[in-house]
Each structure stands twice: as C-alpha cells, then as structure tokens.
N, C-alpha and C positions, 0 to 999 in steps of 0.2 A: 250663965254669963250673958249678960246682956249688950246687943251689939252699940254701937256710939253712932247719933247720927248728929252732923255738923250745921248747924244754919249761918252761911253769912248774909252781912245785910248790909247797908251803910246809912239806914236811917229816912230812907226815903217814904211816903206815900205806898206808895208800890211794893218795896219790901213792908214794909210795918204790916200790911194786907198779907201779903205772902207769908210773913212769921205766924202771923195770927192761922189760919188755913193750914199749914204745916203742922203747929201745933196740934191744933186739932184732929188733925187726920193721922196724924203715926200714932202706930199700937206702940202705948208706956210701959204694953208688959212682956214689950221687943228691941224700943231703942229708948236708948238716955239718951237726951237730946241737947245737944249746947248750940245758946244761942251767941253768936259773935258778931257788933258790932262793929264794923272796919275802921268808923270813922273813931270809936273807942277806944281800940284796940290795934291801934296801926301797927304794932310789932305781928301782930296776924294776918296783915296783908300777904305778908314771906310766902307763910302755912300756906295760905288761903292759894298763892301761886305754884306753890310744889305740889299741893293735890291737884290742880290743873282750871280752878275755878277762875272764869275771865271776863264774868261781869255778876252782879248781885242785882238782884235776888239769888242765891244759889245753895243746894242742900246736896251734901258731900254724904251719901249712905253707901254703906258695905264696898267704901272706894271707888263708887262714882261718884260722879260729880253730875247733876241734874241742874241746870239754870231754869227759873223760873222766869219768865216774861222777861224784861230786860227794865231794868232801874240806870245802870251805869256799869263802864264798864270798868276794869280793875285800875287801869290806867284813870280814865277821872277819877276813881277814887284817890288814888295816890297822889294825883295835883292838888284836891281838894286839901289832905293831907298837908301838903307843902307849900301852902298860897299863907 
C-alpha cells in the first residue's frame, strides 16, 4: 500500500516552484501524491486546517505537515476566497 502525500498550494509563483520540486523529489514508488489547489478547491481549505497546515506552500506526509518557504498564509487565502 502506498502511503498518500498531500500538496497544498494556492497558485502563487512560489508554490507552482514548490509543486514543481515536490513532485520531483518524492519516491512514486512510496507516495501517491495529490495536488490541491486552495484557491480551486476552497472546500479544502477545512481539510487543509484540521491537518494543521497554516500557510502554503505546504506538503502534508505520513501526518505532518512540512510548510515550504512561505507564499501566504491560510487566512489570505480564505480573504482571497471571499473578496
């Protein structure tokens, strides 16, 4: 069984780099990897908050939550959301 690892993102510069470099680098023949756009996907901001991720760039593996560099944090994404 292969374990699931999580990418959020909301479209920035910064993550799009980040996504790209994630991808790359996880072994395919250890995680299936989903990638989730926030600003796509706003019913996954909830998810994106109960694992504990609280700004994006951020990759959610084996239950952590690992933030990459910093794009924005989950709260502008959610104004972005609602503007």
């Amino acid at each position: 069984m292969m374990n699931k690892a999580i990418f959020y993102h909301a479209g920035c510069a910064i993550c799009v780099e980040a996504e790209q470099q994630v991808l790359w680098a996880l072994d395919k023949n250890r995680y299936e990897v989903e990638v989730v756009h926030l600003m796509e996907n706003q019913p996954a901001i909830a998810l994106a908050e109960q694992a504990g991720v609280k700004s994006v760039p951020a990759l959610l593996l084996d239950g952590a939550v690992f933030h990459i560099n910093f794009g924005a944090s989950l709260e502008e994404v959610k104004g972005r959301c609602h503007a």
